[in-house]
N, C-alpha and C positions, 0 to 999 in steps of 0.2 A: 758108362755105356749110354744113358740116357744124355749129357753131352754130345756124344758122337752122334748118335743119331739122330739129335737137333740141329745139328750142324749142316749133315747129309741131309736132314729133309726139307730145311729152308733154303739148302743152297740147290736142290735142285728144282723147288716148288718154284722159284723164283727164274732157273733157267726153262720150265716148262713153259709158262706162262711166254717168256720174249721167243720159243723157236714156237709156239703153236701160234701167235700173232702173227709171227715173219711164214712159216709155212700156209696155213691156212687163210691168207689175208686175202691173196685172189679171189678163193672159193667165195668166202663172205661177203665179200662185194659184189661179187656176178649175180649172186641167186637172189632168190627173191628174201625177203626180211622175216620170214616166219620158217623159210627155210634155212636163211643164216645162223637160227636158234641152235642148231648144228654144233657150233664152233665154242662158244662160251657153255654148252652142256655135256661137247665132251670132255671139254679143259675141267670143267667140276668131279664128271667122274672118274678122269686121270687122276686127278688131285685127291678124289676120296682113295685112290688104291695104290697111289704112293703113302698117305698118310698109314694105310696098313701094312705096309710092305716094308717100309724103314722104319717107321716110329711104331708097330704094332696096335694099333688103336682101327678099331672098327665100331660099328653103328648099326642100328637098326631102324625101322620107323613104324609106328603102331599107328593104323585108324585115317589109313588111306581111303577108307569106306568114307569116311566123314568131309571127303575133297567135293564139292559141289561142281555141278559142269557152267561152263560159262565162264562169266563174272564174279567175280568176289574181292573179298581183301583180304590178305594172308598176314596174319598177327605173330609173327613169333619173339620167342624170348631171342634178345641179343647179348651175348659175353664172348663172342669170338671173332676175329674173321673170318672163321671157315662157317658160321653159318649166314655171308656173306653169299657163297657161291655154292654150297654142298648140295644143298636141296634143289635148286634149280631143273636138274633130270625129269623131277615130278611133276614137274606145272606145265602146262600147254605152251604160255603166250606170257610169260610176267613182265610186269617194268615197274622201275621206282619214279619214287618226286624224288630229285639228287640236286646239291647246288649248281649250281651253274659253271663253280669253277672246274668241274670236273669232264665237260663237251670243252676245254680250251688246251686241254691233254692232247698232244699229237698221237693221233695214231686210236689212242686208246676210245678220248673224244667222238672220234670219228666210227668207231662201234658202238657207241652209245646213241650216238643221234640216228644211224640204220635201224637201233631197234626202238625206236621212238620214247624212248624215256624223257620224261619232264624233269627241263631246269628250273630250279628256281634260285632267287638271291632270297636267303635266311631274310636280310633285314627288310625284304618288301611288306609294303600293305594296299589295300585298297585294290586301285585297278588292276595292278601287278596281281595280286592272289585271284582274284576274278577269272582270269585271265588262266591260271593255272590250274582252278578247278575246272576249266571250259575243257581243257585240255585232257584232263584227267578222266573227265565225264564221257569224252568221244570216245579216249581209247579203253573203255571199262564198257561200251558200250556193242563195242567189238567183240568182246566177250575173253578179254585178258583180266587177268589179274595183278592188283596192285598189294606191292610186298612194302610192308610199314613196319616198324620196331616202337612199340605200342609205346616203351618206356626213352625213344628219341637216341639212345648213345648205348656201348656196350657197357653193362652193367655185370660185377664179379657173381659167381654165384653166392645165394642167398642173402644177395643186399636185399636191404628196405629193397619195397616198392616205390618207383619215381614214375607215374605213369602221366603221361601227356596227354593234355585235354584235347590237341590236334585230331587226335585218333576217334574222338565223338563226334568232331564235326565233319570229318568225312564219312562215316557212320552215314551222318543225318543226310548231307547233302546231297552224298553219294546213292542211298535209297540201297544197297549193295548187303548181302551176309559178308560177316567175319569170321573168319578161321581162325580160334585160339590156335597157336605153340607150343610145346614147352620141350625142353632138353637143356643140358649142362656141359657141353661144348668149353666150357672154359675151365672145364677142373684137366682138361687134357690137352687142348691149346689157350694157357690165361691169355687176357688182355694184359700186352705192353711187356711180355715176358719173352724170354728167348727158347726157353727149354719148352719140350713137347712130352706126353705121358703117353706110355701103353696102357691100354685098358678098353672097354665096351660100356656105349653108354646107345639110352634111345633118346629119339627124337618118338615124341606125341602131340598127334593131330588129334585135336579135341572136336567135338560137334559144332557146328557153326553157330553163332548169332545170328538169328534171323534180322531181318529189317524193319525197319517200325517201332521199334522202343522211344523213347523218351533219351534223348542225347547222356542226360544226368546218370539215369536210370542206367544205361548203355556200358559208362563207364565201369559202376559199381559193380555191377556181373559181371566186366571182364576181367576186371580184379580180382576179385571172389573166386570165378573158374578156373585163371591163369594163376594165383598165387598158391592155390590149394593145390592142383595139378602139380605145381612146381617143387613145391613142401614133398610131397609124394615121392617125384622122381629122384629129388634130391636125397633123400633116405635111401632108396631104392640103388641107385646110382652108388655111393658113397659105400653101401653094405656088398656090391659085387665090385669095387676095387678098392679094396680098402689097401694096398699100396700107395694111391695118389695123394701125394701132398693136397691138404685142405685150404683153402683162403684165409684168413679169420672171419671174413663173411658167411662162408660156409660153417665154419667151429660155430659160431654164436647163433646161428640160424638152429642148428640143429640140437645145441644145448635147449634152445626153446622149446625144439619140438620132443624133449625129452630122451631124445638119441644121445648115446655116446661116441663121441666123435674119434 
């Protein structure tokens, strides 16, 4: 069963996505760019209620209180692609820094430059990064929010911590609060896997980081809030489905944490 329903939910996740492109492409284009937000927000909530509807798997989100208005940077844990696009409902006005190869996409490209997201080339320095924080600074200035994956790439649950010093120095630059993350999205869709899990897991929005710390300093508590938080859920998570197959990331994480996996 859980075969078949991987089947069914990747094959039609994947025809959702090219007929709500092809249907909805006029709309997105005509309207204005914060009305366009439309189109990529419903596609995420179709996509949260097919994931419940074939693959039985639902979510929740705790500490929407802790969402700032404005501006900010949104910190979360990454191990899936669905919290690529899942969360997006929540947020006013978001956009990433994305490579560059990703605006040379026909079609897809050309929805990402209507909502102003920055490109960058991974291997620039100097003028080139200048240049992308000038970018970054206008449109945060607006009062959008920039979405960052603190540790750079999707990570299984309960790896080590790999967190990226990037994420301090827009911190500093940026003069911006940070919204910790946490949730476990990947014990139900892993990274690099085919198969999908039924089960319920939350998503937690933690209290922000203010602004003004110490870059160094900045890191170390977000580490500290986001690993601890994380340890938490992931107990929490693992003990209401204890059906789901575990990682060994997960197994060895929580043998630490003195869990029986």
């Amino acid at each position: 069963m859980i075969i078949l329903r991987s089947v069914l939910f990747n094959t039609v996740f994947y025809i959702n996505l090219i007929l709500q492109m092809i249907v909805m492409t006029p709309f997105y284009f005509l309207v204005s760019r914060k009305t366009s937000w439309f189109v990529p927000k419903n596609w995420a909530r179709s996509n949260n209620w097919l994931f419940k509807v074939i693959v039985g798997t639902t979510f929740e989100i705790e500490g929407l209180e802790n969402i700032p208005k404005g501006g900010y940077i949104f910190a979360p844990k990454h191990q899936s692609f669905w919290d690529v696009y899942a969360l997006l409902p929540w947020l006013e006005d978001p956009f990433y820094i994305l490579k560059r190869e990703l605006v040379w996409i026909p079609l897809f490209g050309w929805y990402v430059q209507k909502q102003r997201m920055v490109p960058v080339d991974r291997g620039a320095r100097g003028k080139v990064m200048a240049a992308v924080m000038e970018r970054t600074k206008q449109e945060m200035a607006g009062g959008r929010q920039l979405i960052i994956y603190p540790e750079g790439t999707r990570r299984p649950p309960g790896a080590p911590p790999e967190y990226k010093y990037g994420i301090a120095r827009l911190y500093r630059d940026l003069n911006m609060p940070v919204v910790p993350v946490v949730m476990h999205p990947g014990l139900f869709w892993p990274r690099r896997k085919f198969k999908r899990y039924p089960g319920h897991f939350k998503v937690r929005i933690l209290p922000p980081i203010a602004p003004g710390l110490d870059p160094d300093l900045f890191l170390k508590t977000l580490v500290e809030v986001m690993e601890t938080a994380s340890d938490q859920l992931l107990v929490e998570t693992v003990k209401a489905n204890p059906h789901v197959p575990l990682p060994p990331t997960a197994v060895e994480r929580l043998k630490e944490l003195g869990v029986q996996a």
